[in-house]
PyMOL Python script that loads the backbone (N, CA, C, O; Angstrom):
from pymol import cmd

cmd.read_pdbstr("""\
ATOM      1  N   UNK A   1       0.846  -1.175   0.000  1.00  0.00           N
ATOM      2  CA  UNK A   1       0.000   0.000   0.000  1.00  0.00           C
ATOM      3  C   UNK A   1       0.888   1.233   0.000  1.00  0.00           C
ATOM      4  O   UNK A   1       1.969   1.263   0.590  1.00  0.00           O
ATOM      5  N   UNK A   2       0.321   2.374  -0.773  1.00  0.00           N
ATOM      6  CA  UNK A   2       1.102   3.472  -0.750  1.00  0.00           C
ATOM      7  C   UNK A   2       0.164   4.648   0.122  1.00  0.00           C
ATOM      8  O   UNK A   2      -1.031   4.940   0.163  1.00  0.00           O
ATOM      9  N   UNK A   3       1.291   5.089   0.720  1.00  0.00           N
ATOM     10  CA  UNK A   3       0.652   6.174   1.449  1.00  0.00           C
ATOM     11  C   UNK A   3       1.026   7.737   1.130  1.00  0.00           C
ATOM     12  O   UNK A   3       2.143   8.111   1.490  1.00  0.00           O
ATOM     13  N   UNK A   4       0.223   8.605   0.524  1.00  0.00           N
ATOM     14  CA  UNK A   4       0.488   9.884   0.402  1.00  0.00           C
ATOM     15  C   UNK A   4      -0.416  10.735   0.544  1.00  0.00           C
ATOM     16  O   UNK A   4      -1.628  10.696   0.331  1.00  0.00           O
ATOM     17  N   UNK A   5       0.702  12.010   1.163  1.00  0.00           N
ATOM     18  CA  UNK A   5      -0.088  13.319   1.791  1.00  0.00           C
ATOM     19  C   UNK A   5       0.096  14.352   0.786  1.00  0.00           C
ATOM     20  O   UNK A   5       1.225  14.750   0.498  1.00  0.00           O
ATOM     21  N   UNK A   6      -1.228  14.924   0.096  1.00  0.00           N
ATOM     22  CA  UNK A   6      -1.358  15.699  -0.794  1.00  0.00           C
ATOM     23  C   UNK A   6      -1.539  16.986  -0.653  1.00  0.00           C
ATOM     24  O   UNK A   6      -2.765  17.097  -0.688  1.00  0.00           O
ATOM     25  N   UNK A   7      -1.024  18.188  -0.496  1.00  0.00           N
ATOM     26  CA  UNK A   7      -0.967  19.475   0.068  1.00  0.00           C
ATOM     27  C   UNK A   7      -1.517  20.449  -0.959  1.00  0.00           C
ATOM     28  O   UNK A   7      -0.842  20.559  -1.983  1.00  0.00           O
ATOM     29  N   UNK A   8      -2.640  21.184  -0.865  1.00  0.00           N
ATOM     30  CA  UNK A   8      -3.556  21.855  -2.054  1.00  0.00           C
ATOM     31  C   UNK A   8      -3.435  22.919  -1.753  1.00  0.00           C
ATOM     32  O   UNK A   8      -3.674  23.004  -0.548  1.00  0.00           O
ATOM     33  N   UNK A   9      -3.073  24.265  -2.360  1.00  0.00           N
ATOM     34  CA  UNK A   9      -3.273  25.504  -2.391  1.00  0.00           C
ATOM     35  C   UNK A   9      -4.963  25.266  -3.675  1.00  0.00           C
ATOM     36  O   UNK A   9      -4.998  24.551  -4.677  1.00  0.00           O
ATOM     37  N   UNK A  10      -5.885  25.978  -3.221  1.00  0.00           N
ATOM     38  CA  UNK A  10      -7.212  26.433  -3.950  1.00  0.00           C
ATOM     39  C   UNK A  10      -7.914  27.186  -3.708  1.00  0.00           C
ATOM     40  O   UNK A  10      -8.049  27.580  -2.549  1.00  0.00           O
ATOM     41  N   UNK A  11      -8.764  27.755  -4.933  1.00  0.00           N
ATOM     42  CA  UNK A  11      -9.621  29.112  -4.832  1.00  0.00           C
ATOM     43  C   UNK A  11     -10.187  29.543  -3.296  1.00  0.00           C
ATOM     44  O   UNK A  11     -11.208  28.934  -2.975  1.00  0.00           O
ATOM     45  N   UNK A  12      -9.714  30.421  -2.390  1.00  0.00           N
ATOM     46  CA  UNK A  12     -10.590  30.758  -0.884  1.00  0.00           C
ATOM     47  C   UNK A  12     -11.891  30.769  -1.378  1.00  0.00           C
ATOM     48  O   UNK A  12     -12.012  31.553  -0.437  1.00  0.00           O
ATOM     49  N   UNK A  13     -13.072  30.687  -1.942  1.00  0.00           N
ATOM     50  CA  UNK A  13     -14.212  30.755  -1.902  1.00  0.00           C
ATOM     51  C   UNK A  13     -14.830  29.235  -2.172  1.00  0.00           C
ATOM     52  O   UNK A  13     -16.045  29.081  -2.052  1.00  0.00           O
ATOM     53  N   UNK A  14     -13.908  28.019  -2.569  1.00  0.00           N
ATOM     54  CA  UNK A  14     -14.378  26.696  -3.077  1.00  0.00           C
ATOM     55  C   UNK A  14     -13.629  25.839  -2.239  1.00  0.00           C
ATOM     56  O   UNK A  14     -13.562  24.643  -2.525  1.00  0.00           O
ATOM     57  N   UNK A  15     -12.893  26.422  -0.957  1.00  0.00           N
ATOM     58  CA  UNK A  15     -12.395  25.157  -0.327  1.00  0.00           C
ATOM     59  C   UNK A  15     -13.259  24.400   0.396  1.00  0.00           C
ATOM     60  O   UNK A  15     -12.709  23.340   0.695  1.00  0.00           O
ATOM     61  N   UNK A  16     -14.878  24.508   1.000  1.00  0.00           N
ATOM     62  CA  UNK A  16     -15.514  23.729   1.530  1.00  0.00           C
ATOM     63  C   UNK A  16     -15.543  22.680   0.266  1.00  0.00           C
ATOM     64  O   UNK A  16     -15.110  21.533   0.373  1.00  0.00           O
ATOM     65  N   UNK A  17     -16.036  23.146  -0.798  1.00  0.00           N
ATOM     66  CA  UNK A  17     -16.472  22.570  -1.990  1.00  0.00           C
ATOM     67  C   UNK A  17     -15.482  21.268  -1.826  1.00  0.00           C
ATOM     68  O   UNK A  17     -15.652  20.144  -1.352  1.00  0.00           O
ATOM     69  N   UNK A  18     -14.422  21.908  -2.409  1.00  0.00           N
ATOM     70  CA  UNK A  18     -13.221  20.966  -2.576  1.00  0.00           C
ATOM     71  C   UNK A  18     -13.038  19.979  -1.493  1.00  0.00           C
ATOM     72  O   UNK A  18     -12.840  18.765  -1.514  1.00  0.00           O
ATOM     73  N   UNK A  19     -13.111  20.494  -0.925  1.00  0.00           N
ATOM     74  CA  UNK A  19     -12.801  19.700   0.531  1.00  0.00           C
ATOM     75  C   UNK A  19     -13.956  18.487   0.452  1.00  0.00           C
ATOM     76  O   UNK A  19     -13.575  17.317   0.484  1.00  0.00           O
ATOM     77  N   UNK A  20     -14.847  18.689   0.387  1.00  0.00           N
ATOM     78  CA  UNK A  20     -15.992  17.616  -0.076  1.00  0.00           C
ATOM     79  C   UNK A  20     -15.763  16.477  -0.803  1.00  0.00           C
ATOM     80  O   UNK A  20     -15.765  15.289  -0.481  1.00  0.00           O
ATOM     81  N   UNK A  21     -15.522  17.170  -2.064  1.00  0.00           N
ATOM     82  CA  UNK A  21     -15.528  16.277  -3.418  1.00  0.00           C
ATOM     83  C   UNK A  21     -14.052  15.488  -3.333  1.00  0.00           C
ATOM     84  O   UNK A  21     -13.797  14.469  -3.975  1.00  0.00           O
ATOM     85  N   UNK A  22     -13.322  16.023  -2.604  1.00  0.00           N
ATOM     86  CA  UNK A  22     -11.995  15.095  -2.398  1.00  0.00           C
ATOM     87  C   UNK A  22     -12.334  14.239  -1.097  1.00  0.00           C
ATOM     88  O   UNK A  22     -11.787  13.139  -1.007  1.00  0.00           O
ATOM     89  N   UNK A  23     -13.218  14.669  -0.053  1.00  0.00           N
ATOM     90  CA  UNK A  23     -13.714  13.395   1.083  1.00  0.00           C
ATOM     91  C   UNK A  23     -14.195  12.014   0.313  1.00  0.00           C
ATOM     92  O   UNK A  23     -13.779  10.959   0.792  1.00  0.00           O
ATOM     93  N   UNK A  24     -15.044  11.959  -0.848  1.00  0.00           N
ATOM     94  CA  UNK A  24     -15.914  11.194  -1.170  1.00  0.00           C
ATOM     95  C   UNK A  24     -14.989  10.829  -1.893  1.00  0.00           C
ATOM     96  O   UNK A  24     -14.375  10.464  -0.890  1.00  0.00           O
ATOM     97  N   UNK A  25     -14.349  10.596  -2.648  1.00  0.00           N
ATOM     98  CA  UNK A  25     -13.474  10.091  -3.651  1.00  0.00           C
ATOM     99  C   UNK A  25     -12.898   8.575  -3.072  1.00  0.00           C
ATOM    100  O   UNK A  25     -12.648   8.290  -1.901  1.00  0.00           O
ATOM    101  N   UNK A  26     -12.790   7.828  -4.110  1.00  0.00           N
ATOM    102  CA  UNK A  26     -12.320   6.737  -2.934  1.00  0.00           C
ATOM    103  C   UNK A  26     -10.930   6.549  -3.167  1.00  0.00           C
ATOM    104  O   UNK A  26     -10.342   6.847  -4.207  1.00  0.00           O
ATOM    105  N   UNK A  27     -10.341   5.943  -1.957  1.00  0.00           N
ATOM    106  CA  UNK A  27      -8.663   6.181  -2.028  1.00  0.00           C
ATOM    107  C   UNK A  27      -8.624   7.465  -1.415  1.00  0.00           C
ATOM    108  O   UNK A  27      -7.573   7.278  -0.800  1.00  0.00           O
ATOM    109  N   UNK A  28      -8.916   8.494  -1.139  1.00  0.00           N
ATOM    110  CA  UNK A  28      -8.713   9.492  -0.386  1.00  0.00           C
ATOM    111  C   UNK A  28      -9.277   9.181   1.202  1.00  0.00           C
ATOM    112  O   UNK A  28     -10.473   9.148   1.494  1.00  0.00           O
ATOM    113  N   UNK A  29      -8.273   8.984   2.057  1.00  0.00           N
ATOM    114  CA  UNK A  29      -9.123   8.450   3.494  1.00  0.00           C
ATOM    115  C   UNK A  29      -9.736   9.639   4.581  1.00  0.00           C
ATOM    116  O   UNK A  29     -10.590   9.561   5.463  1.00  0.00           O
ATOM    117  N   UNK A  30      -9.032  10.582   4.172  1.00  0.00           N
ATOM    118  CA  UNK A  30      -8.960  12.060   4.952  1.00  0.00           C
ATOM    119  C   UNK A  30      -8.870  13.422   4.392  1.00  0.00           C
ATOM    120  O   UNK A  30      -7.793  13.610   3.825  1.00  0.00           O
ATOM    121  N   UNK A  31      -9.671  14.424   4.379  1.00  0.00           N
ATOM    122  CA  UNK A  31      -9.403  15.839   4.312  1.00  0.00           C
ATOM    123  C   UNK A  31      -9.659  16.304   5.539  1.00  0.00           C
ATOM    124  O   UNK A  31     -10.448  15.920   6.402  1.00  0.00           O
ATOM    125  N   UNK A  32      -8.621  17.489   5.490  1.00  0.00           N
ATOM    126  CA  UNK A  32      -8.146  18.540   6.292  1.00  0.00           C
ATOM    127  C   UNK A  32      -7.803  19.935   6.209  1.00  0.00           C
ATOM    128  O   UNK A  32      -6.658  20.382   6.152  1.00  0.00           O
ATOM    129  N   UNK A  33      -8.811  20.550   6.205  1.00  0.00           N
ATOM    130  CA  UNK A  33      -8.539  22.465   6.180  1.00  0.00           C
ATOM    131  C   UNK A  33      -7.604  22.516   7.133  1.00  0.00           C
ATOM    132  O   UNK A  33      -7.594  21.938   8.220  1.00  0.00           O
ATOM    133  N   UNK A  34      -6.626  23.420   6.546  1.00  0.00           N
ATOM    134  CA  UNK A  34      -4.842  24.068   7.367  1.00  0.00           C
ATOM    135  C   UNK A  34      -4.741  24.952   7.599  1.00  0.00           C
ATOM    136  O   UNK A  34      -5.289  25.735   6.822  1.00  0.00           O
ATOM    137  N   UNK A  35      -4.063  25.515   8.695  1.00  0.00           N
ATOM    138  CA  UNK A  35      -3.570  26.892   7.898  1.00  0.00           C
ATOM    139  C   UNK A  35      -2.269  26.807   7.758  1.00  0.00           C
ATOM    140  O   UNK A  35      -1.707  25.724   7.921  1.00  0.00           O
ATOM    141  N   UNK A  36      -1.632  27.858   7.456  1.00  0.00           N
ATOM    142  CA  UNK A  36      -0.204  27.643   6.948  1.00  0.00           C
ATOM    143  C   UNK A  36      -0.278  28.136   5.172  1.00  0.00           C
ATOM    144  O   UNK A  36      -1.071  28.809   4.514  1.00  0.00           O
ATOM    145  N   UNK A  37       0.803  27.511   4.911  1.00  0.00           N
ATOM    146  CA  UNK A  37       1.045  27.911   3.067  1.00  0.00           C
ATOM    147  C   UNK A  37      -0.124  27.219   2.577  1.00  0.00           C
ATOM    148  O   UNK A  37      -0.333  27.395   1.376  1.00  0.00           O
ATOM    149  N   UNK A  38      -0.743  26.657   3.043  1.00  0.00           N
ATOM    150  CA  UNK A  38      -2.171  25.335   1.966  1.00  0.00           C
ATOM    151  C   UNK A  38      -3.191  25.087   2.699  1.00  0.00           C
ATOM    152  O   UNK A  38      -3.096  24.462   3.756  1.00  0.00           O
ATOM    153  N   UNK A  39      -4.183  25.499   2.279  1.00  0.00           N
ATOM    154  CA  UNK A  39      -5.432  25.307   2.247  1.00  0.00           C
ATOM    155  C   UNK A  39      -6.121  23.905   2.887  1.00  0.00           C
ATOM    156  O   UNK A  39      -6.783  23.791   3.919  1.00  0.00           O
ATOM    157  N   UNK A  40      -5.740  22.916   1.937  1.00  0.00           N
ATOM    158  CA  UNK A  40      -6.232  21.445   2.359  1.00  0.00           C
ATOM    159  C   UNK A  40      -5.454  20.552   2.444  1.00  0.00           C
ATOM    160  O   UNK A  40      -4.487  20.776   1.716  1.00  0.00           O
ATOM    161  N   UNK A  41      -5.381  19.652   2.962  1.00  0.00           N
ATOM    162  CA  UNK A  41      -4.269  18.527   3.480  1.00  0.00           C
ATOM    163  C   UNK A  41      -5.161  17.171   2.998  1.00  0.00           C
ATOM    164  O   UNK A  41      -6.068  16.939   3.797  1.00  0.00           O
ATOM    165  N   UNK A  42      -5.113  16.474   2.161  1.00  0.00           N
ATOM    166  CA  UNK A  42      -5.625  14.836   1.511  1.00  0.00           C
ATOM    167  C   UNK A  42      -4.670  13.759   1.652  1.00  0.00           C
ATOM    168  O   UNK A  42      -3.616  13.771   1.015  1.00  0.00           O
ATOM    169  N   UNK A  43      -4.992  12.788   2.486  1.00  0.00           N
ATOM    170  CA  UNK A  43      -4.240  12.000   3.272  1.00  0.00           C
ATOM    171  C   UNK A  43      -5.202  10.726   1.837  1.00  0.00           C
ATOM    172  O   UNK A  43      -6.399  10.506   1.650  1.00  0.00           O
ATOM    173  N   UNK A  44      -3.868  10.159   1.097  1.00  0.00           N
ATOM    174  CA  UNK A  44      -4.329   8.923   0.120  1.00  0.00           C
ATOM    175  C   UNK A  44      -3.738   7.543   0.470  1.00  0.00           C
ATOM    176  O   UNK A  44      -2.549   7.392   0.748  1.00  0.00           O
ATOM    177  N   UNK A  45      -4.658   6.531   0.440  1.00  0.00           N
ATOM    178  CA  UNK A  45      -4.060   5.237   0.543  1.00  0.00           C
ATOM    179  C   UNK A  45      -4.471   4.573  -0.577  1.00  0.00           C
ATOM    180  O   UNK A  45      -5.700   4.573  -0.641  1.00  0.00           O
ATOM    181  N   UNK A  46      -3.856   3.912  -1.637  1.00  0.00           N
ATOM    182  CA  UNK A  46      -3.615   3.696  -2.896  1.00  0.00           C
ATOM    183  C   UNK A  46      -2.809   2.184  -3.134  1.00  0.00           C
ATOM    184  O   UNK A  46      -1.790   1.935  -2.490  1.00  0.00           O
ATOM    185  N   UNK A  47      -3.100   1.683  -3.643  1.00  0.00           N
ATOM    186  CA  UNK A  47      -2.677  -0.062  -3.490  1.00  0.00           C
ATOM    187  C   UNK A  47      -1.079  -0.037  -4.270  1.00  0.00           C
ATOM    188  O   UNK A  47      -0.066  -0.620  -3.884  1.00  0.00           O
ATOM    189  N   UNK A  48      -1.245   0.824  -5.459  1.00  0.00           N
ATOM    190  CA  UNK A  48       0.235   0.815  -6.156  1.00  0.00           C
ATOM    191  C   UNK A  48       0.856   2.223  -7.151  1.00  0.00           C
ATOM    192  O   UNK A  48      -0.241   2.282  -7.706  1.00  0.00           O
ATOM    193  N   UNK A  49       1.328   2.907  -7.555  1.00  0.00           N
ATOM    194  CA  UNK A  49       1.294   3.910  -8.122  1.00  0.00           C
ATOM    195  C   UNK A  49       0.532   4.250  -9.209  1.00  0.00           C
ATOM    196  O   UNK A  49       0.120   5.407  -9.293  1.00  0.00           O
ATOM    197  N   UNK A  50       0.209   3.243 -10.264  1.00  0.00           N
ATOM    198  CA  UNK A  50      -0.827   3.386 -10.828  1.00  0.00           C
ATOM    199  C   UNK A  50      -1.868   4.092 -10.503  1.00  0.00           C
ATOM    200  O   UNK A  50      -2.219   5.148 -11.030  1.00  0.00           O
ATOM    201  N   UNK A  51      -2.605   3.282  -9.254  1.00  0.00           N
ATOM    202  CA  UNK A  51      -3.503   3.807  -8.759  1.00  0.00           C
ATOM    203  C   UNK A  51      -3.347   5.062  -8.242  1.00  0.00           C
ATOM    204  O   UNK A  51      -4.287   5.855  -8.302  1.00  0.00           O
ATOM    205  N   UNK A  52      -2.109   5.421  -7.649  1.00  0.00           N
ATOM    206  CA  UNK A  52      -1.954   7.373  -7.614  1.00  0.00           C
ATOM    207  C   UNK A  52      -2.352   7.823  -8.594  1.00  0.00           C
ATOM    208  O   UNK A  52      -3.381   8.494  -8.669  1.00  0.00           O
ATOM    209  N   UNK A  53      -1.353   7.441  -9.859  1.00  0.00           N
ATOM    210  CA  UNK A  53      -1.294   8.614 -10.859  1.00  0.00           C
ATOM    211  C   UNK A  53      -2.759   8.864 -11.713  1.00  0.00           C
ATOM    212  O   UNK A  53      -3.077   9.772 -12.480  1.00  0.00           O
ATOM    213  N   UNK A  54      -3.614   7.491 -11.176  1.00  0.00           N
ATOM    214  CA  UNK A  54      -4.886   7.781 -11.946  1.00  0.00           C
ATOM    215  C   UNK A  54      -5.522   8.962 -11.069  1.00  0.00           C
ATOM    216  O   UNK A  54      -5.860  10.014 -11.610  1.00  0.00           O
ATOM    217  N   UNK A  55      -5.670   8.744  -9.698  1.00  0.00           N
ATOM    218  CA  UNK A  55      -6.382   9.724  -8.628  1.00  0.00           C
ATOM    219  C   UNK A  55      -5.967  11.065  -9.506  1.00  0.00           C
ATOM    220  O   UNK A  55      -6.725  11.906  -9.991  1.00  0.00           O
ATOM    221  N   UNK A  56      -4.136  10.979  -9.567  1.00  0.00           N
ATOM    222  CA  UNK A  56      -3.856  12.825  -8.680  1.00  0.00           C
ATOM    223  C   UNK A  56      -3.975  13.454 -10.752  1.00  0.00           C
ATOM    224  O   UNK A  56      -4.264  14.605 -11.079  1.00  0.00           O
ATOM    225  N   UNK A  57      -3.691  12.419 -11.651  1.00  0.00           N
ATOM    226  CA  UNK A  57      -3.753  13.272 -13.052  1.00  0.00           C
ATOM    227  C   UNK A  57      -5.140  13.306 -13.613  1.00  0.00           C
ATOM    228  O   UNK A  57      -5.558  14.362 -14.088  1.00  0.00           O
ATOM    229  N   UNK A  58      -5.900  12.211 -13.595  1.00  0.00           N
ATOM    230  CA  UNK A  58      -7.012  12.176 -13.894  1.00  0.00           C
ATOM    231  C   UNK A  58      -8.276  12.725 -12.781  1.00  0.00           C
ATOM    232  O   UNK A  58      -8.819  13.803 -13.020  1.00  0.00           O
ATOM    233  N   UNK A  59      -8.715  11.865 -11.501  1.00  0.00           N
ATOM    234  CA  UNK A  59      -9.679  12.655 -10.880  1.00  0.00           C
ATOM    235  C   UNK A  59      -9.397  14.095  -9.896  1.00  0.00           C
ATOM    236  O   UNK A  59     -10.223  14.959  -9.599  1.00  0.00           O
ATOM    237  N   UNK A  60      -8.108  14.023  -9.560  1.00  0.00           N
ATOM    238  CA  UNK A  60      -8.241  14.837  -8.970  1.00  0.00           C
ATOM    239  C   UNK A  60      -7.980  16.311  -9.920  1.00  0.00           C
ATOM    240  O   UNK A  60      -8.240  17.431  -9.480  1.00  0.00           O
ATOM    241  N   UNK A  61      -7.488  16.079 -11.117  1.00  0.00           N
ATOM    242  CA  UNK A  61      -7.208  16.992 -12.194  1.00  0.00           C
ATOM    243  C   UNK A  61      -8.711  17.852 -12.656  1.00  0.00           C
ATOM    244  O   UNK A  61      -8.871  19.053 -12.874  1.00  0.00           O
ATOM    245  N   UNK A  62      -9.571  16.861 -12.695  1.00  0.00           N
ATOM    246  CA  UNK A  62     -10.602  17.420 -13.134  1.00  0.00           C
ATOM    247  C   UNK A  62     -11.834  18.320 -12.213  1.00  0.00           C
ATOM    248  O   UNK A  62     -12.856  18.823 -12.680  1.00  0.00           O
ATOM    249  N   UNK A  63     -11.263  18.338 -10.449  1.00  0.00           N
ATOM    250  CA  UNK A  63     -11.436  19.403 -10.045  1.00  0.00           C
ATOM    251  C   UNK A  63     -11.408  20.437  -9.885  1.00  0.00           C
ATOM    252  O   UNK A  63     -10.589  20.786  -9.035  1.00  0.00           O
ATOM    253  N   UNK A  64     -12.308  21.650 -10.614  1.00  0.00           N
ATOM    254  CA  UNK A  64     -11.899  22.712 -10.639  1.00  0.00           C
ATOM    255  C   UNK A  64     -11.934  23.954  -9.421  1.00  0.00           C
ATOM    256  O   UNK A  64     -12.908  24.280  -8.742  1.00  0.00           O
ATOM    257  N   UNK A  65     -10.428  24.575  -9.384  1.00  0.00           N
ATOM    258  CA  UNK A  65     -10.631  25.022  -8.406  1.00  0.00           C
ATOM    259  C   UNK A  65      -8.760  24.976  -7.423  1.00  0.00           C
ATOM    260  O   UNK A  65      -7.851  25.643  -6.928  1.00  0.00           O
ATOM    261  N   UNK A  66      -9.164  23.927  -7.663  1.00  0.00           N
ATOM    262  CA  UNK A  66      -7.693  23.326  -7.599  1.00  0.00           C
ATOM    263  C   UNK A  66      -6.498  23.847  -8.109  1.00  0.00           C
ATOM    264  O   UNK A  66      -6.116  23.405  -9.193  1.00  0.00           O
ATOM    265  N   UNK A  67      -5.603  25.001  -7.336  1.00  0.00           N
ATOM    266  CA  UNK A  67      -4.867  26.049  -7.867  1.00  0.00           C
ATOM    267  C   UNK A  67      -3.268  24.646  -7.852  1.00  0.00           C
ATOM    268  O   UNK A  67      -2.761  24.386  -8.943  1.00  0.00           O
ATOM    269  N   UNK A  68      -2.948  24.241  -7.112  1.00  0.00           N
ATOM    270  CA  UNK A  68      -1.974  23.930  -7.273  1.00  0.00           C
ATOM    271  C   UNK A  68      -1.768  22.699  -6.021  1.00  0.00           C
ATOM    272  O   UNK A  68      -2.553  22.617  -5.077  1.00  0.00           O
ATOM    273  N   UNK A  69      -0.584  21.780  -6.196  1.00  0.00           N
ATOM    274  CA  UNK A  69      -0.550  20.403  -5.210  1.00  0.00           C
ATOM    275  C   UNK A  69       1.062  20.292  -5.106  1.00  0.00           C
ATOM    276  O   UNK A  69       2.026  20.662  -5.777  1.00  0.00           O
ATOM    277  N   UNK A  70       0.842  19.599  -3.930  1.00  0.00           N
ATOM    278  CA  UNK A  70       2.072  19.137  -3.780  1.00  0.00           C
ATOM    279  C   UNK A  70       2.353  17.791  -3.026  1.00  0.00           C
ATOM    280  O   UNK A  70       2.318  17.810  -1.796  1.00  0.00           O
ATOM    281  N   UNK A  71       2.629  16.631  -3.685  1.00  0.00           N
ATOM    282  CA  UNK A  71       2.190  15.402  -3.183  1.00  0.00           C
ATOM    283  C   UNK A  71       3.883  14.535  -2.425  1.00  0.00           C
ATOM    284  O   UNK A  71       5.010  14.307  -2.866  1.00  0.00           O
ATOM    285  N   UNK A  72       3.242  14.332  -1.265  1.00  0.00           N
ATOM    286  CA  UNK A  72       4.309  13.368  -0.488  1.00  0.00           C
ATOM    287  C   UNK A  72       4.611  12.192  -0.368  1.00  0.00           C
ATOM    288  O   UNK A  72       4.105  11.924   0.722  1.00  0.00           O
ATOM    289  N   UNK A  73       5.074  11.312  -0.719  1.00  0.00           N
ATOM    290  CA  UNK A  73       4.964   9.433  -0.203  1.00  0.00           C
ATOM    291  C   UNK A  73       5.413   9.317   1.008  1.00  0.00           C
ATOM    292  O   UNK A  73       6.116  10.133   1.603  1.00  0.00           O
ATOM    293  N   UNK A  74       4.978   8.203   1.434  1.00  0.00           N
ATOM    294  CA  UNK A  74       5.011   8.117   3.064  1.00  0.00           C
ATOM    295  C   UNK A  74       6.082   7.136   3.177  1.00  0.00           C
ATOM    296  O   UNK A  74       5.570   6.035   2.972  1.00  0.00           O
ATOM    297  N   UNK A  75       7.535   6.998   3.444  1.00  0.00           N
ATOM    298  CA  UNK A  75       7.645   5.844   3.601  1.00  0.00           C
ATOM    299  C   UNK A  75       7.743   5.076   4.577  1.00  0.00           C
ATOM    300  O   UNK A  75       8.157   3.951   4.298  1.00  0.00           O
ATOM    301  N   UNK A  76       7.453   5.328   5.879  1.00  0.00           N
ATOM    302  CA  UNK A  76       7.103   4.362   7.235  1.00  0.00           C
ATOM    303  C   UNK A  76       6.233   5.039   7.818  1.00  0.00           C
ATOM    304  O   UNK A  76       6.207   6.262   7.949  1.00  0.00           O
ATOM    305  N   UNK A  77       5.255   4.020   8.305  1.00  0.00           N
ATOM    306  CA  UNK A  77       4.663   4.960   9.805  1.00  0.00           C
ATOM    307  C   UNK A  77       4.874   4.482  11.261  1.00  0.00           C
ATOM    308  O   UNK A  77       5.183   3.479  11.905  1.00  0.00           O
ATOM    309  N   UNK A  78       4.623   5.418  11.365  1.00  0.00           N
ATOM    310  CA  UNK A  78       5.199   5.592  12.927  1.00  0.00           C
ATOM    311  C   UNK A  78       3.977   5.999  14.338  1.00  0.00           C
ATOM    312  O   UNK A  78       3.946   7.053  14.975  1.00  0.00           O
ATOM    313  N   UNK A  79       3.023   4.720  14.520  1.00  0.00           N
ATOM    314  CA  UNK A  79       1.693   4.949  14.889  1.00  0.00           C
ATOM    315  C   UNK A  79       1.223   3.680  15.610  1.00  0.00           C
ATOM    316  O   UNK A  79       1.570   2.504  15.500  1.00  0.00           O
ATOM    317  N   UNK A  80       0.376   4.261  16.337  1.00  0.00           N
ATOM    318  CA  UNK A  80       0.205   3.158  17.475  1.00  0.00           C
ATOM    319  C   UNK A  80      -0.778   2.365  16.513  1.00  0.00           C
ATOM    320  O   UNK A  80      -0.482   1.172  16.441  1.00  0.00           O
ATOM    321  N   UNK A  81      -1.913   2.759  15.732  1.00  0.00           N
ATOM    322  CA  UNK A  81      -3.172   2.430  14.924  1.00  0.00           C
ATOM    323  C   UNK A  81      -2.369   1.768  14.104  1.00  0.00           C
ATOM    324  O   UNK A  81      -1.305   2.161  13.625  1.00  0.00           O
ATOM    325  N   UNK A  82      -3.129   0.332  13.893  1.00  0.00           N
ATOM    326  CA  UNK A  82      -2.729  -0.704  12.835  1.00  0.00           C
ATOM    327  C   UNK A  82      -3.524  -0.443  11.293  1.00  0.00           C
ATOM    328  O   UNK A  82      -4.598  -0.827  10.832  1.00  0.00           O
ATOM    329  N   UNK A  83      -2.296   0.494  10.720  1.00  0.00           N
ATOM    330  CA  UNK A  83      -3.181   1.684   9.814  1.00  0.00           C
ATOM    331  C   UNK A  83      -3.177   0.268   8.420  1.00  0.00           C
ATOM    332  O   UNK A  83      -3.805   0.676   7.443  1.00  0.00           O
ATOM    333  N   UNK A  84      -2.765  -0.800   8.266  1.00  0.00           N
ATOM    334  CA  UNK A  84      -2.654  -1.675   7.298  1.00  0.00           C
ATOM    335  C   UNK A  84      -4.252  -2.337   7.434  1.00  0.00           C
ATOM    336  O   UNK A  84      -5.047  -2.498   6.507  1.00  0.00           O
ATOM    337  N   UNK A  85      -4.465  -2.683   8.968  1.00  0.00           N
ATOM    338  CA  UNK A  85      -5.863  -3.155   8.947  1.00  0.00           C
ATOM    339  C   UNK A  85      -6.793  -2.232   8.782  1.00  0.00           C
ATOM    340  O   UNK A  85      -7.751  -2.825   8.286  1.00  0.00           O
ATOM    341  N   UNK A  86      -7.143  -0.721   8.965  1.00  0.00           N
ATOM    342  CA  UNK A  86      -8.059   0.184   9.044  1.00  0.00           C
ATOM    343  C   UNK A  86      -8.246   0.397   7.696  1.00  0.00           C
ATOM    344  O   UNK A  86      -9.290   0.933   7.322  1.00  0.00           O
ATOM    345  N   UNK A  87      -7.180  -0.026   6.700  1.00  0.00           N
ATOM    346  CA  UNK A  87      -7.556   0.545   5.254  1.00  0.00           C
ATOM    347  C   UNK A  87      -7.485  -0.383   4.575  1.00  0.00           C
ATOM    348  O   UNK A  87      -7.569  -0.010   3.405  1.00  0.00           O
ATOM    349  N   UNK A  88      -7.394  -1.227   4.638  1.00  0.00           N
ATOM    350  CA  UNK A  88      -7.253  -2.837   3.954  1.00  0.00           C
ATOM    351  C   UNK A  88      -8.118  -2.350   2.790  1.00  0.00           C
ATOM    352  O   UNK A  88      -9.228  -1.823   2.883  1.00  0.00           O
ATOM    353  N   UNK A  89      -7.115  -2.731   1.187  1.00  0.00           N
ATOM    354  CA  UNK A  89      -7.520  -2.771   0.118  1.00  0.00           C
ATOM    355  C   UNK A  89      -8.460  -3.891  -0.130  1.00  0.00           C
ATOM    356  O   UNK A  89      -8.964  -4.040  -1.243  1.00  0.00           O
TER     357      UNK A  89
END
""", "prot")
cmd.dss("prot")
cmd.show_as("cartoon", "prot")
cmd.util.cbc("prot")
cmd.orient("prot")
């Protein structure tokens, strides 16, 4: 499983919006309004990169609104929550 944290700068008047339409999406487990440099924080669990690059070029592309991203891979976690069973593909 791949784990990545997706960091969104977007339009101030459509971040509830956004924030929505990226909750429901599947493979997206979490949104989070920030403050700081970005707007929304999208926490993805994704079985293989494929499956990223379809999310972040294709669905998440076709949100409009969506000024700009910046995407992280996770590579260990470090957590008491047995995050392999909570998201089981």
């Amino acid at each position: 499983m791949i784990t990545a944290i997706v960091l969104l700068n977007v339009e101030r008047k459509s971040i509830n919006r956004i924030a929505e339409q990226l909750a429901g999406m599947e493979n997206i487990s979490e949104v989070y309004s920030v403050t700081g440099n970005y707007d929304l924080v999208a926490i993805v669990r994704v079985r293989d990169s494929d499956d990223l690059a379809t999310l972040m070029t294709e669905r998440m592309a076709d949100i409009e609104g969506i000024e700009k991203s910046d995407t992280m891979l996770a590579f260990k976690a470090y957590s008491r929550h047995d995050l392999e069973s909570m998201f089981a593909l």
